[in-house]
N, C-alpha and C positions, 0 to 999 in steps of 0.2 A: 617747335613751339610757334603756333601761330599768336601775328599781334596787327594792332591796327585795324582797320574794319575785317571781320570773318563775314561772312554769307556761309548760310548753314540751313540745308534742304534735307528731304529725306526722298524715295523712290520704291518702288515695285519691281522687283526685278523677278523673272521666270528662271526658274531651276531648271535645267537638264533633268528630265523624267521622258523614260519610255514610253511611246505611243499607248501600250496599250495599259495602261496602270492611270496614264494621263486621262484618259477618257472616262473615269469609274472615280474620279478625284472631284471634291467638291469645286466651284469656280468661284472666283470675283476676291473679295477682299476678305483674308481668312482662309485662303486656298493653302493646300499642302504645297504648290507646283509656285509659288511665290513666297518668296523671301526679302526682309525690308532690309534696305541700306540705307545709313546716313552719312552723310558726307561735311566736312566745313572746309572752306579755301579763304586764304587771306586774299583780299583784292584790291586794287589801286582805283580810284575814283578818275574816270578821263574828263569830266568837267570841271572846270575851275570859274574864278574869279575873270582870267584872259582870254578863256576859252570858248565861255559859255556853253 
């Protein structure tokens, strides 16, 4: 369970596909050869009050 600040992105990641299947595949955003990941991480603020 994450708690406290999350940061939460998402990405483009390319699939393992054969050369020649790869080249006959549509491209850019909508491609068969990319698959979306999202991701969240709890994260610690390194600025503070003493810090700046």
């Amino acid at each position: 369970m994450l708690k406290g600040i999350i940061e939460y992105d998402e990405a483009y990641i390319e699939k393992a596909v054969d050369e020649k299947i790869k080249n006959q595949l549509k491209r850019g955003i909508g491609s068969y050869i990319q698959a979306i990941v999202a991701f969240a991480a709890e994260s610690t603020p390194i600025e503070g009050k003493n810090t700046g």
